[in-house]
C-alpha positions in Angstrom: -14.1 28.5 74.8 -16.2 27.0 71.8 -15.5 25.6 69.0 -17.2 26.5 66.1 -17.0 25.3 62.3 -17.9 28.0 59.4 -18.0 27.2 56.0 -16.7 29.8 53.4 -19.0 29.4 50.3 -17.6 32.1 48.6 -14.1 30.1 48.7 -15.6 27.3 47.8 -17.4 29.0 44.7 -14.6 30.4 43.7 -12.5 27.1 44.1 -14.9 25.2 41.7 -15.0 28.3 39.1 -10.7 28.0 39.2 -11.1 24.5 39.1 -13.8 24.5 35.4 -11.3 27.2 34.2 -8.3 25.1 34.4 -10.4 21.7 33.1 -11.6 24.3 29.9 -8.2 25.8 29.5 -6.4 22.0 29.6 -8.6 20.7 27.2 -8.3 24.4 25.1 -4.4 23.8 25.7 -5.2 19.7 24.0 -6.8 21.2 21.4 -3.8 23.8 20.3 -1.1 21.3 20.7 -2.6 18.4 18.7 -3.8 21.1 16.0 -7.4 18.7 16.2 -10.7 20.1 16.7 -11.5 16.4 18.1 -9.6 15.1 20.5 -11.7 12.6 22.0 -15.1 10.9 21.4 -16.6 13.7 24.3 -15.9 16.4 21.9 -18.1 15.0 19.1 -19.2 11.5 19.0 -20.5 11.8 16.0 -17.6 13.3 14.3 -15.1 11.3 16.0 -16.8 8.5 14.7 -17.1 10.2 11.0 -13.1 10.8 11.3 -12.3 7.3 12.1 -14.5 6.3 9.1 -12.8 8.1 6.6 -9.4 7.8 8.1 -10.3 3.5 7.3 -11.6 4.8 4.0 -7.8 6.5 3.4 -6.0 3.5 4.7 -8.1 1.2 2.4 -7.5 3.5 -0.6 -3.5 3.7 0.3 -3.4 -0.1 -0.2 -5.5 -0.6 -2.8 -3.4 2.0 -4.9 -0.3 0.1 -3.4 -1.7 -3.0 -4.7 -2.4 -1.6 -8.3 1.1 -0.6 -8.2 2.3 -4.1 -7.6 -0.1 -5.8 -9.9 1.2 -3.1 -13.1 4.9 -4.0 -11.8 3.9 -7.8 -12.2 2.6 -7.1 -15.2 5.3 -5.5 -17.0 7.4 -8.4 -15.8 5.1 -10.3 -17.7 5.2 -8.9 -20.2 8.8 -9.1 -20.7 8.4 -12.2 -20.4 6.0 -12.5 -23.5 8.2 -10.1 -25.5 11.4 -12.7 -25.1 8.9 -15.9 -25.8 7.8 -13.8 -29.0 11.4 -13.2 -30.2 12.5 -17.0 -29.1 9.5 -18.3 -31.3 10.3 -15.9 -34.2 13.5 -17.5 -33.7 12.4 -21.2 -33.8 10.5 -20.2 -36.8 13.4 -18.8 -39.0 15.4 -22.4 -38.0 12.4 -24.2 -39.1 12.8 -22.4 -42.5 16.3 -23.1 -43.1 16.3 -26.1 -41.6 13.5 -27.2 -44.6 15.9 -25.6 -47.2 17.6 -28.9 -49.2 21.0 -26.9 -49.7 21.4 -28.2 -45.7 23.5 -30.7 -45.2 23.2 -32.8 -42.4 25.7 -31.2 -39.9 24.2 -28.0 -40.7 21.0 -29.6 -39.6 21.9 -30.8 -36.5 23.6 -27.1 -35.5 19.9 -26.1 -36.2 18.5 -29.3 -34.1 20.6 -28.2 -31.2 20.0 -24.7 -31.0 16.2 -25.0 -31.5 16.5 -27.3 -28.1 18.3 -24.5 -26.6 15.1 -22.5 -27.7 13.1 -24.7 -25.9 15.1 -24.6 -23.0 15.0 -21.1 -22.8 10.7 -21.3 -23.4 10.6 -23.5 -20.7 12.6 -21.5 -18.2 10.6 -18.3 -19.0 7.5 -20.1 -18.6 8.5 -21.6 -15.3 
């Protein structure tokens, strides 16, 4: 008896068709479940690298408006700050003006003295 060794090629073609069918219907299958049209850099080079360009250009713009937040919250804290220092030297200033008024005795004017060094306390720990 012989022994003899055939080769379908129709199986084989076949075989290879199933086999492109299920590679297009994975990466179809990829493409539905990610909701992308690019998935990978073999779908578009060019557009993947496009994507990840302006995806850098998003982050960047996310923290640059995250910084601009932070700098106008610094600055209004500043500016509080320069608001108080106004009123405190508004203060100092009326003190000043009595304290040059002659119908001040000399207790009055150390009642002024002492609360104009709590003034400049209070300058000195806003400006810290």
């Amino acid at each position: 008896m012989a022994l003899t060794i055939a080769t379908d090629y129709g199986y084989l073609r076949a075989e290879q068709a199933m086999n492109t069918a299920n590679t297009m219907r994975e990466h179809a299958m990829q493409r539905l479940s990610t909701g992308s049209k690019l998935n990978s850099a073999a779908d578009n080079a060019a557009g993947v690298a496009i994507a990840s360009r302006m995806t850098a250009n998003v982050t960047a713009m996310r923290q640059a408006m995250t910084n601009a937040a932070d700098a106008q919250g610094l600055l209004g804290t500043a500016e509080g700050g320069m608001v108080e220092m106004e009123n405190i030297v508004q203060r100092m200033r009326e003190l000043v003006t009595q304290a040059a008024n002659d119908t001040l005795n000399s207790g009055d004017r150390s009642k002024v003295k002492v609360e104009m060094d709590q003034l400049v306390d209070e300058l000195d720990r806003i400006a810290a």
